[in-house]
N, C-alpha and C positions, 0 to 999 in steps of 0.2 A: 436587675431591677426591672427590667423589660418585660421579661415572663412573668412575673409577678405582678404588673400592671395590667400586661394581657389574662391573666388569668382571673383575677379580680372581675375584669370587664365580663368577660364570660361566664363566670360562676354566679354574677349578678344576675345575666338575661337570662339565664337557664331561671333563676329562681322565680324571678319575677313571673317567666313562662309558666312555669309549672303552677305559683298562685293561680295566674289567668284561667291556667285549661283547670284548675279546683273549682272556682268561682264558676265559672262555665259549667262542669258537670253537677256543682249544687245546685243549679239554677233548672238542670232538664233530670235532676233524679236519678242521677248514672251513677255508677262505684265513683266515687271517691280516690284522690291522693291520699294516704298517710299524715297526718299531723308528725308520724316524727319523721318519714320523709319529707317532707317539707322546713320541719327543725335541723335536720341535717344537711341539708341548703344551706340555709344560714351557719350553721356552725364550720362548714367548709367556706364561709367566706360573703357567700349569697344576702349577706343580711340588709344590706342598702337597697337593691332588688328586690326583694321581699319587703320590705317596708314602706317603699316607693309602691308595691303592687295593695299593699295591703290596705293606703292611703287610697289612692287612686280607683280601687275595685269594693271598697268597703269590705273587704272580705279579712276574718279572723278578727276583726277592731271588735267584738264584744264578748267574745269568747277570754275570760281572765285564764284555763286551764292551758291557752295557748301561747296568751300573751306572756307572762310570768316566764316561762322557759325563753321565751324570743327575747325580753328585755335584759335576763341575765346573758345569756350568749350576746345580746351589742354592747351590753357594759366589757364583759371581758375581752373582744375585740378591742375594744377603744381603747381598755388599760392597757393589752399588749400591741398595737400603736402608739400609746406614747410614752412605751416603754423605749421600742425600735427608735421610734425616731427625735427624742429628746436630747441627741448629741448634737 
């Protein structure tokens, strides 16, 4: 359950990072992250990171094409969390 905690923790600030340095490079007109690298962040776990960046940066909050994939990825998270942990 250790590694699983640490992994979480980690999987988050990469995700988070990685919004940061997108928001950063829309901002000066550089290439770009991937939308679905960045989907895949979260679907590895990333999604609280990512959501906290996406709050915090204003970045992806008006884009529906991107949101719609992210909110089904935190719903299925959530349901299998309280699937695990409802004993």
């Amino acid at each position: 359950m250790k590694y699983v905690f640490l992994y979480l923790i980690m999987i988050n600030y990469i995700a988070f990072s990685m919004f940061h340095l997108d928001k950063k490079r829309a901002r000066k007109n550089m290439r770009r992250i991937s939308e679905k690298n960045l989907l895949t962040l979260c679907a590895f776990g990333g999604t609280f990171g990512a959501w906290l960046a996406m709050k915090n940066f204003n970045h992806k909050t008006n884009k529906t094409s991107f949101k719609i994939p992210f909110y089904i990825i935190a719903v299925i998270q959530l349901i299998i969390i309280f699937f695990v942990f409802r004993r």
